[in-house]
ZALOMAR-883938 format. One record per residue (C-alpha): x negated, y negated, z negated. Coordinates in nm, 3 decimals, decimal comma, always signed. Layout:
<rs>
R      east     north        up
R         X         Y         Z
...
</rs>
This chain:
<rs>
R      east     north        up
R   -12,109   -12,101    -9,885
R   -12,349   -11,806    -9,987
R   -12,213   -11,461   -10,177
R   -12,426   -11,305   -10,456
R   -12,428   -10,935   -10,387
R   -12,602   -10,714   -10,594
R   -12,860   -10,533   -10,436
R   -12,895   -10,167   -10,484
R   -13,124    -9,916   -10,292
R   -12,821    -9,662   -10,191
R   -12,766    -9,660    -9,814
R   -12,441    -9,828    -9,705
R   -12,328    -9,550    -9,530
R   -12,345    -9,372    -9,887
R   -12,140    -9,610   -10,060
R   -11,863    -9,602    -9,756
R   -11,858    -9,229    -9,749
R   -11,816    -9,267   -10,099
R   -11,539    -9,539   -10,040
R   -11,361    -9,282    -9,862
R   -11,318    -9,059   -10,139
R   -11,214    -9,263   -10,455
R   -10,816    -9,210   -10,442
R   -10,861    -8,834   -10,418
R   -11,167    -8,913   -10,716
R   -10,943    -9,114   -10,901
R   -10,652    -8,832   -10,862
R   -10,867    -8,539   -10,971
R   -10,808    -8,411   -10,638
R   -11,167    -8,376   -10,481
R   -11,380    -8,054   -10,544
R   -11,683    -8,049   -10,826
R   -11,959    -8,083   -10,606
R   -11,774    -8,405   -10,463
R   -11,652    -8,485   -10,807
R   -12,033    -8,479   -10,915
R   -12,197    -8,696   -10,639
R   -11,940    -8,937   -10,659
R   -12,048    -8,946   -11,072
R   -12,411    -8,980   -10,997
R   -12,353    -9,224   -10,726
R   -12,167    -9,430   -10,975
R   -12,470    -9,413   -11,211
R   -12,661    -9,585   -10,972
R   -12,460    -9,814   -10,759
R   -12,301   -10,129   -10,957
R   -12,087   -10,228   -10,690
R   -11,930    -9,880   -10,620
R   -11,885    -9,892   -10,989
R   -11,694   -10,223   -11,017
R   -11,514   -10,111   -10,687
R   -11,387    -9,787   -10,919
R   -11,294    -9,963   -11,162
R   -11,080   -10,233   -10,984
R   -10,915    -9,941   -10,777
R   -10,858    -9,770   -11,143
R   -10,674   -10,035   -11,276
R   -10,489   -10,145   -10,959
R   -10,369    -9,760   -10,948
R   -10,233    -9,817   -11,324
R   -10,067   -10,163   -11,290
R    -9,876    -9,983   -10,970
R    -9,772    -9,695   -11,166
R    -9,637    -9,985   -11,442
R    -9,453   -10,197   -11,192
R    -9,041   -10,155   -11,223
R    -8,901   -10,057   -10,856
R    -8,698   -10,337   -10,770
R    -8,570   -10,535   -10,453
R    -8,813   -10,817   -10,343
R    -8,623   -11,155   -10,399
R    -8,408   -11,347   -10,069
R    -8,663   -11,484    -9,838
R    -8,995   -11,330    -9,991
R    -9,012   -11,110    -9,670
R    -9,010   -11,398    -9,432
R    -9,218   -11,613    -9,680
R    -9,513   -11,319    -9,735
R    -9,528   -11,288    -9,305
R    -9,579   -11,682    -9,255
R    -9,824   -11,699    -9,550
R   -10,016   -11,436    -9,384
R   -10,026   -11,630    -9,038
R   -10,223   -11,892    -9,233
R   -10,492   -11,664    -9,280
R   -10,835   -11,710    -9,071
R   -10,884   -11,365    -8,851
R   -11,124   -11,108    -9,016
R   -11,395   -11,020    -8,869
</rs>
């Protein structure tokens, strides 16, 4: 099975660095020069972009979700569905 990744020319180490950074981006609790690069980086790079925007709207469906008890059982059920999982590498 082969993944399509879009190419870009940004280093990797850029768009981890940048990785690093988006909750406090997101927030508005990194510094304009930070604030800046992390803008221009998103001009370029379409997968830090689509990475943004996922975290974005994970961050708002969060901040929409009711604080309630997990049902009976969901505990125990969540830790043997997650034994099922290969190991990542």
């Amino acid at each position: 099975m082969t993944t399509n990744h879009t190419h870009h020319d940004h280093d990797h180490e850029a768009c981890l660095a940048l990785f690093e950074k988006l909750s406090e981006y997101i927030d508005g609790e990194t510094d304009e020069v930070t604030c800046e690069a992390i803008q221009a980086h998103m001009k370029a790079c379409p997968c830090c972009t689509t990475c943004l925007e996922t975290l974005k709207r994970t961050v708002g469906f969060c901040e929409g979700v009711k604080d309630e008890p997990v049902p009976a059982g969901f505990s125990k059920k969540l830790r043997e569905a997650l034994k099922t999982l290969p190991p990542s590498n």
